[in-house]
TIVEXVEX-850900 format. One record per atom (N, C-alpha, C): residue number from 0; residue in three letters; atom name; y, x, z. Coordinates in steps of 0.05 Angstrom, whole numbers. Each point is the difference from the previous one (the first is absolute). Example, Ala and Ser with C-alpha at 12.3 -4.5 7.8 and 13.67 -1.06 7.14 Angstrom:
! TIVEXVEX-850900
nr,rest,atom,y,x,z
0,ALA,N,-114,264,156
0,ALA,CA,24,-18,0
0,ALA,C,24,18,0
1,SER,N,21,-7,-14
1,SER,CA,24,16,1
1,SER,C,22,-15,14
! end
This chain:
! TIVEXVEX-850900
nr,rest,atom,y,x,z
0,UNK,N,-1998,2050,489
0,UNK,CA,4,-19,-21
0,UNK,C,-17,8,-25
1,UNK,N,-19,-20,-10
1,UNK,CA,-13,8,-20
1,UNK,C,18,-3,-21
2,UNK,N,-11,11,-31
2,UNK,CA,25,-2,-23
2,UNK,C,-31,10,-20
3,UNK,N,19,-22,-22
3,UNK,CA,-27,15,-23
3,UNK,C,7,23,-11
4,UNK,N,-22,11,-14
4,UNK,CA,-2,22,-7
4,UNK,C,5,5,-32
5,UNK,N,14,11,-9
5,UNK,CA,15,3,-33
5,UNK,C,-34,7,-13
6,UNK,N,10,-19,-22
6,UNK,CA,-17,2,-29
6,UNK,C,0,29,-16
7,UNK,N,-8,24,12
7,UNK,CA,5,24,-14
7,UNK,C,-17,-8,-21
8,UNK,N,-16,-2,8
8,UNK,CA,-12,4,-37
8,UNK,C,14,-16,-23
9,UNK,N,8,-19,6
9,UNK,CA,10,-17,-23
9,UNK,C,36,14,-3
10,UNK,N,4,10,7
10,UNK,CA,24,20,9
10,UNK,C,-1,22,-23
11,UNK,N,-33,19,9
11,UNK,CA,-3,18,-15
11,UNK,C,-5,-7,-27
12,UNK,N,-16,-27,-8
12,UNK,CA,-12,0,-26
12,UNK,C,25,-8,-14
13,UNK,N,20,-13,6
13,UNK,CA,26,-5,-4
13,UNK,C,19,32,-6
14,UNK,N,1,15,13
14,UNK,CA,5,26,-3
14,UNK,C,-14,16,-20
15,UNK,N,-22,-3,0
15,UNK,CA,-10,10,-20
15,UNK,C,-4,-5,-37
16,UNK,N,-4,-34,0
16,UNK,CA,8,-15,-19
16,UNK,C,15,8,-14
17,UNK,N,31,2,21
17,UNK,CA,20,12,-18
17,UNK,C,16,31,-2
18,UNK,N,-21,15,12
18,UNK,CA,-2,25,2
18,UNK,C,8,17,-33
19,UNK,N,18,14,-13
19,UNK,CA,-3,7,-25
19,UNK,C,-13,12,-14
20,UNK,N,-12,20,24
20,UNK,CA,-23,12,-12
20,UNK,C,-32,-17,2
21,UNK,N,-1,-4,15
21,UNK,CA,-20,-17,-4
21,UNK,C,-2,-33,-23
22,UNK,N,22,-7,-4
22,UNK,CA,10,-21,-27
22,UNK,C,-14,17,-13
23,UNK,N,14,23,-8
23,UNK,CA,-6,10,-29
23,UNK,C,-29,6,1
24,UNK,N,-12,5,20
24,UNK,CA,-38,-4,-1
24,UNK,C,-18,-33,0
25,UNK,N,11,-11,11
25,UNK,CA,-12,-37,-4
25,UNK,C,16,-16,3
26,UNK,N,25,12,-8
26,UNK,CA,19,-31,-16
26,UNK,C,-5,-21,25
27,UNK,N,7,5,32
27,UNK,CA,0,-17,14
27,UNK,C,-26,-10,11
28,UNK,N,-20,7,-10
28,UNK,CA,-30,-6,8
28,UNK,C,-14,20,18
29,UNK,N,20,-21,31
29,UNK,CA,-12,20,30
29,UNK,C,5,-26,10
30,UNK,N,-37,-8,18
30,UNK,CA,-8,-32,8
30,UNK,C,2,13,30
31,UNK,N,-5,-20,13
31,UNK,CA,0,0,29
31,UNK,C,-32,-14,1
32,UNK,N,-19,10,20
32,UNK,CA,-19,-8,8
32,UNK,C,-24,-12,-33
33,UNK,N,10,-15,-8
33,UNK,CA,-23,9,-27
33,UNK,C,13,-13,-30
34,UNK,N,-15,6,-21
34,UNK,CA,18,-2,-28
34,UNK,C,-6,-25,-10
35,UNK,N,23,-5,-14
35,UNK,CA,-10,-29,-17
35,UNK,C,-25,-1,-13
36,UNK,N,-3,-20,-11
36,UNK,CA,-29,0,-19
36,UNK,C,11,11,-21
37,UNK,N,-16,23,-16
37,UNK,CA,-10,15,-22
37,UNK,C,37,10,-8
38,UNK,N,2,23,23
38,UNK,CA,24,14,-7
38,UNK,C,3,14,-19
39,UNK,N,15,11,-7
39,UNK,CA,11,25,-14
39,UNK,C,1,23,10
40,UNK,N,-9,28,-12
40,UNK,CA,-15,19,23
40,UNK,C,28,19,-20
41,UNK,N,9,19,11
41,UNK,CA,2,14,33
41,UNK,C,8,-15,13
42,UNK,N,-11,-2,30
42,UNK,CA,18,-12,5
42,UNK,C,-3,8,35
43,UNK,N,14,-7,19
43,UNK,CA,-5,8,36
43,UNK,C,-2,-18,18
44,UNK,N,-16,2,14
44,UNK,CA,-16,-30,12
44,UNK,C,7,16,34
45,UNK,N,13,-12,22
45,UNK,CA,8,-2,25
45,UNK,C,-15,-15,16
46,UNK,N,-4,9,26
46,UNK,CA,-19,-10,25
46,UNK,C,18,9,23
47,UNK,N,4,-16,7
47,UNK,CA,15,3,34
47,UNK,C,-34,0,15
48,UNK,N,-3,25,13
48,UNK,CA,-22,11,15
48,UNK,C,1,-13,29
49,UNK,N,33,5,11
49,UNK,CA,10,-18,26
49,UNK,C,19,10,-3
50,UNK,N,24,-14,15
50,UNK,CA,24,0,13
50,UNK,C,6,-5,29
51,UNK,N,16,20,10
51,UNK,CA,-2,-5,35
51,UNK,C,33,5,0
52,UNK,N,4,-21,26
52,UNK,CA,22,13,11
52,UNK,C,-2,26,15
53,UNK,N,27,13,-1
53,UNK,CA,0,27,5
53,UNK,C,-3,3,35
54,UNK,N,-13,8,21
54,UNK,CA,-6,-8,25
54,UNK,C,30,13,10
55,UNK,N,8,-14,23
55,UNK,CA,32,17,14
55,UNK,C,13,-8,-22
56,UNK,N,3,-16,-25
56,UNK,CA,28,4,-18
56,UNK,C,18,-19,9
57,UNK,N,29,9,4
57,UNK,CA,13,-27,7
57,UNK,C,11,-2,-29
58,UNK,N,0,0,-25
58,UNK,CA,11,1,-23
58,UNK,C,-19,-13,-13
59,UNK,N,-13,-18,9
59,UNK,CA,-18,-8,-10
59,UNK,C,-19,8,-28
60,UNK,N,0,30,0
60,UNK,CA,-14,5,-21
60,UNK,C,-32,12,0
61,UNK,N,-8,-11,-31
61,UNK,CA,-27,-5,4
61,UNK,C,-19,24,-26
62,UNK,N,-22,6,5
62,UNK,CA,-15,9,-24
62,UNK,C,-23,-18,-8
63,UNK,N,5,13,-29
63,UNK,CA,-33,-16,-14
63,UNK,C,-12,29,-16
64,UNK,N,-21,-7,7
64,UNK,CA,-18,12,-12
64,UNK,C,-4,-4,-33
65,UNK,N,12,15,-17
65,UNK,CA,-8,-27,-24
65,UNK,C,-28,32,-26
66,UNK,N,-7,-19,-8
66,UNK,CA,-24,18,-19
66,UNK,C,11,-6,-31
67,UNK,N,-5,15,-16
67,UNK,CA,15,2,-24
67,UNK,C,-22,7,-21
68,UNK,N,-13,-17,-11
68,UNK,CA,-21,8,-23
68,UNK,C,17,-6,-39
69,UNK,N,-5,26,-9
69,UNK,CA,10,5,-24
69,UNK,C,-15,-10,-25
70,UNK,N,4,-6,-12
70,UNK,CA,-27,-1,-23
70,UNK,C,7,6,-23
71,UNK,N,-17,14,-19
71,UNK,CA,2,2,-20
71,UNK,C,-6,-19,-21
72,UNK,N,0,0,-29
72,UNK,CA,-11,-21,-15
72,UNK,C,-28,-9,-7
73,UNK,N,-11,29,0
73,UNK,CA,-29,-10,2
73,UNK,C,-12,24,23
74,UNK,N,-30,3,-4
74,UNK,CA,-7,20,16
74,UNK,C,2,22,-7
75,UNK,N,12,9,-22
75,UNK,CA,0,27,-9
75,UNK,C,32,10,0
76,UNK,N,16,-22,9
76,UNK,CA,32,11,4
76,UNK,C,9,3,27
77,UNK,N,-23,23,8
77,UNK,CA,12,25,31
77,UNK,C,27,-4,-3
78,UNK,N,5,18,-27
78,UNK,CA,21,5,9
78,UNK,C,30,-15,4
79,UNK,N,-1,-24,-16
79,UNK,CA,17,-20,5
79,UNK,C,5,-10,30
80,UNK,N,-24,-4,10
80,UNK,CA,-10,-15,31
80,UNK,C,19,23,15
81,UNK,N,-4,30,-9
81,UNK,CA,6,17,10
81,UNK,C,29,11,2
82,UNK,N,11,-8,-14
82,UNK,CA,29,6,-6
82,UNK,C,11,-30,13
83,UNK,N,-18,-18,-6
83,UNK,CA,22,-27,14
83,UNK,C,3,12,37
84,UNK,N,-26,1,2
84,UNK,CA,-1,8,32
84,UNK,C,27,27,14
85,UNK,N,-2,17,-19
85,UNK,CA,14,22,13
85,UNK,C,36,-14,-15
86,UNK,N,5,-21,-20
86,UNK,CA,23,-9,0
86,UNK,C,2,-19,23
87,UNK,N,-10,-21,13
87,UNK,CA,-13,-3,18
87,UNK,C,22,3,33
88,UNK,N,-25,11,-6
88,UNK,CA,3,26,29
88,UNK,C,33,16,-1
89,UNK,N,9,6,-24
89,UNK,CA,22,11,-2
89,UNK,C,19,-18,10
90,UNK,N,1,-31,-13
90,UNK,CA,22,-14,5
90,UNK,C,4,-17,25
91,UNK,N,-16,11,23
91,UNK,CA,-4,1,28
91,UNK,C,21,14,13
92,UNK,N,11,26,-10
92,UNK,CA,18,17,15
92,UNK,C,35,-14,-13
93,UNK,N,3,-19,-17
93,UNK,CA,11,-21,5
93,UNK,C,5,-23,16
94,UNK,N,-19,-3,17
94,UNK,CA,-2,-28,16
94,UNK,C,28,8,20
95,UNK,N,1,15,15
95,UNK,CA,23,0,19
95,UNK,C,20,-12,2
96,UNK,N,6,10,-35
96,UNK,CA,25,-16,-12
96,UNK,C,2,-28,-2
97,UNK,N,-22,-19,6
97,UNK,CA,7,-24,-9
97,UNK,C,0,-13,27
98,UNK,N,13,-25,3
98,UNK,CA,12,-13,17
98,UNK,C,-27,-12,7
99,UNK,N,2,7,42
99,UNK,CA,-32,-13,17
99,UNK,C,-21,22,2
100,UNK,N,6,24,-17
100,UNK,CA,-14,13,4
100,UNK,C,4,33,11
101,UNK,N,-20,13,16
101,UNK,CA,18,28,3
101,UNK,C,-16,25,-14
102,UNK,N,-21,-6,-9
102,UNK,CA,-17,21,-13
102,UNK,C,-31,-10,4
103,UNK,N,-16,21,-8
103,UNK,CA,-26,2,-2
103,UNK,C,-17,18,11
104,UNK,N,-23,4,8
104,UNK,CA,-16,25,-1
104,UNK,C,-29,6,-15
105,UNK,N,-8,14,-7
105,UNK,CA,-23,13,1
105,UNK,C,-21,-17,5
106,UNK,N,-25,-18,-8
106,UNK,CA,-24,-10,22
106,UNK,C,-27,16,-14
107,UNK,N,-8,3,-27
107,UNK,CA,-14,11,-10
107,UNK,C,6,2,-32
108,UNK,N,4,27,-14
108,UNK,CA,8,2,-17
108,UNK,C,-17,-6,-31
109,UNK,N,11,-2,-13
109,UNK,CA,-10,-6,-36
109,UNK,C,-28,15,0
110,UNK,N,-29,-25,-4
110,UNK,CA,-24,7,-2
110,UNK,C,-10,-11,-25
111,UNK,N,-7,6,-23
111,UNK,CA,-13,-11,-16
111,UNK,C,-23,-17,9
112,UNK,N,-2,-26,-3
112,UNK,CA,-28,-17,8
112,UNK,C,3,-30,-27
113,UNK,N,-14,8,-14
113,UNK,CA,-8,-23,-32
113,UNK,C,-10,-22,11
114,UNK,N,14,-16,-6
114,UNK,CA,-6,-34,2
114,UNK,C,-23,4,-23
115,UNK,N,-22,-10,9
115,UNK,CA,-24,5,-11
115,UNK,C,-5,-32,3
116,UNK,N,2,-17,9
116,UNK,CA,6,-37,-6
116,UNK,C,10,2,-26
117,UNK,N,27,17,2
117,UNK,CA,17,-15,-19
117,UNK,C,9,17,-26
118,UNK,N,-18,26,1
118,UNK,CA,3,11,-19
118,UNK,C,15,11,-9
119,UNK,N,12,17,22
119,UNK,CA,32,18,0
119,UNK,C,5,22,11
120,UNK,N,6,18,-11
120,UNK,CA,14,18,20
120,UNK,C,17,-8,22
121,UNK,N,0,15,19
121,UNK,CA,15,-10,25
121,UNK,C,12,29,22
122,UNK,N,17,-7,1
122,UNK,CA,7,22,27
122,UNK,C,9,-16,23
123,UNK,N,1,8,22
123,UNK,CA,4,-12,21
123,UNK,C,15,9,25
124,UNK,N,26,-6,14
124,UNK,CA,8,22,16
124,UNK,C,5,-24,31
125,UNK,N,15,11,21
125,UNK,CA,5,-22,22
125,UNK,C,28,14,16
126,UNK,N,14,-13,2
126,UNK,CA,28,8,15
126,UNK,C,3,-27,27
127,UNK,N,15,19,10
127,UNK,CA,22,-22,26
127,UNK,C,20,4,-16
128,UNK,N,14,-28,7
128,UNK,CA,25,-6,-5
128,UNK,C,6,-14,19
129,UNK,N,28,7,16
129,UNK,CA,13,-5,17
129,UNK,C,29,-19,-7
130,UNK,N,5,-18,11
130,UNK,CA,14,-23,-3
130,UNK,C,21,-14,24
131,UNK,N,16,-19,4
131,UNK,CA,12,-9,14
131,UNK,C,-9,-26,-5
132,UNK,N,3,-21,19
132,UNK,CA,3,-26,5
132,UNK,C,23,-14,-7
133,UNK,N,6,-22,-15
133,UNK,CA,26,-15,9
133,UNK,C,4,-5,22
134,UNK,N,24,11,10
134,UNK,CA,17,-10,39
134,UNK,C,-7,-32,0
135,UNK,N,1,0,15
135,UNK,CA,-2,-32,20
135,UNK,C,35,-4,-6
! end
């Protein structure tokens, strides 16, 4: 029986949104897939890379790949980009706790790479996050 596959990302950016440590770094400004026109910087921009069901799961649970780019305010605030990322990355070892989800892992960790389009500092990291399906 086929069954769809849960919206992690919109899960996570939701999780993260209202994450407290991360509030207190962009006041809620973590987008899924790309930002409104002419945002407000710091802020954390999300990419679901892919999502698969888990192969053998009868629990229907699934991962996504999701990518996590930080930014600073302009190109010269490393360290902002840099501290959002590792708050970030921190409020990941929270996910377990929230309902649909069971944790995260590791995909490639916090790399500095400057949005040079857009004129920002940037850090950049990539996790699995692992999830359940709603039952049939």
């Amino acid at each position: 029986m086929a069954y769809a596959l849960p919206n992690l990302l919109a899960g996570v950016r939701s999780f993260l949104a209202a994450h407290a440590d991360v509030v207190a770094v962009v006041a809620g400004r973590v987008y899924a897939l790309r930002t409104p026109p002419s945002p407000a910087y710091p802020l954390a921009l999300l990419t679901d890379v892919t999502t698969d069901a888990m192969v053998g799961s009868t629990d229907k649970l699934a991962s996504a790949r999701i990518q996590v780019e930080c930014y600073g305010t302009d190109s010269h605030d490393e360290a902002a980009a840099h501290s959002l990322a590792v708050t970030c990355h921190s409020a990941f070892h929270d996910l377990a706790d929230e309902p649909g989800f069971t944790g995260f892992s590791d995909v490639a960790g916090l790399q500095p790479l400057p949005d040079r389009e857009l004129g920002k500092a940037r850090y950049i990291f990539e996790v699995r996050v692992y999830g359940y399906t709603p039952h049939d």
